[in-house]
C-alpha positions in Angstrom: 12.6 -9.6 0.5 9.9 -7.7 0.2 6.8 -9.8 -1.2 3.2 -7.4 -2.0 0.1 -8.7 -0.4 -2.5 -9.1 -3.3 -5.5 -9.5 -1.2 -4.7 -6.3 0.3 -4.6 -4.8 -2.9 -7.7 -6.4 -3.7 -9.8 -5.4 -0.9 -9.6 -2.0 -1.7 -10.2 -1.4 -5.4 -10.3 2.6 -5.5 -6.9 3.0 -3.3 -5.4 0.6 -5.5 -6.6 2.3 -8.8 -5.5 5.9 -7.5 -1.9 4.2 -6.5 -1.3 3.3 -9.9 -2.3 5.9 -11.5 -0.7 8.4 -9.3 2.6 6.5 -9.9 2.4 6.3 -13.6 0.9 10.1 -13.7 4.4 11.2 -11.7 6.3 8.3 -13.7 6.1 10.3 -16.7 5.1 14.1 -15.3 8.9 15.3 -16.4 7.5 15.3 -19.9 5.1 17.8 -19.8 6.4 20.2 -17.2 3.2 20.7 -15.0 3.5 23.5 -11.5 5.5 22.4 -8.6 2.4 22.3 -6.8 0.6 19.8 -8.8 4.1 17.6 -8.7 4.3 18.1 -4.8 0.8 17.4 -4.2 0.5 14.0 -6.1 4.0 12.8 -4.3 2.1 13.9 -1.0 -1.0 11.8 -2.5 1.9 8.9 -3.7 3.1 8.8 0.3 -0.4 8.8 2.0 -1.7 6.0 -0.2 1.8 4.1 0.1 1.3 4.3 4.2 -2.5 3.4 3.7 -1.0 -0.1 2.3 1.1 -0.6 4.7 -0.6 -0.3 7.6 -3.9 -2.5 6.2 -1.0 -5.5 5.5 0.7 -4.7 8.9 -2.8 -4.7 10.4 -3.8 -8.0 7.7 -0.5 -10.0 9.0 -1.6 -9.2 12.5 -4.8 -10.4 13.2 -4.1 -13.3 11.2 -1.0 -13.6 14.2 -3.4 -13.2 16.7 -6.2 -15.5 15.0 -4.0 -18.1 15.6 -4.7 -21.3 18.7 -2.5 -22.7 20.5 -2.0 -25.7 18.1 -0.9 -23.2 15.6 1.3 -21.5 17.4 5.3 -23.0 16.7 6.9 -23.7 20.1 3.8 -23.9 22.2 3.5 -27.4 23.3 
């Protein structure tokens, strides 16, 4: 299941803020009928920031993989 990493979320206030308000702008966009171009832009702008995440938790989880000793490690004796 799919569990959000907070501190990623966290460490970058502005990307967070523009996430959320990009998804609530195109949430409720159908109700006042803006031009394709403004809809296809902000779900361009939805994607990037969406990728942006995950790659700083992919990049988060590994360095906390690779931060790891020996001792840490399960199955390394």
């Amino acid at each position: 299941m799919f569990k959000p990493r907070l501190d990623v979320f966290l460490a970058f206030p502005i990307h967070t803020t523009a996430l959320v308000a990009n998804f609530l702008t195109l949430l409720f966009l159908p109700l006042v009928r803006p031009p394709i171009t403004l809809s296809v832009l902000l779900a361009a702008l939805l994607v990037y920031l969406s990728m942006f995440f995950g790659v700083k938790s992919a990049a988060h989880k590994n360095s906390r993989r690779l931060s790891l000793t020996d001792d840490d490690k399960p199955g390394v004796r």
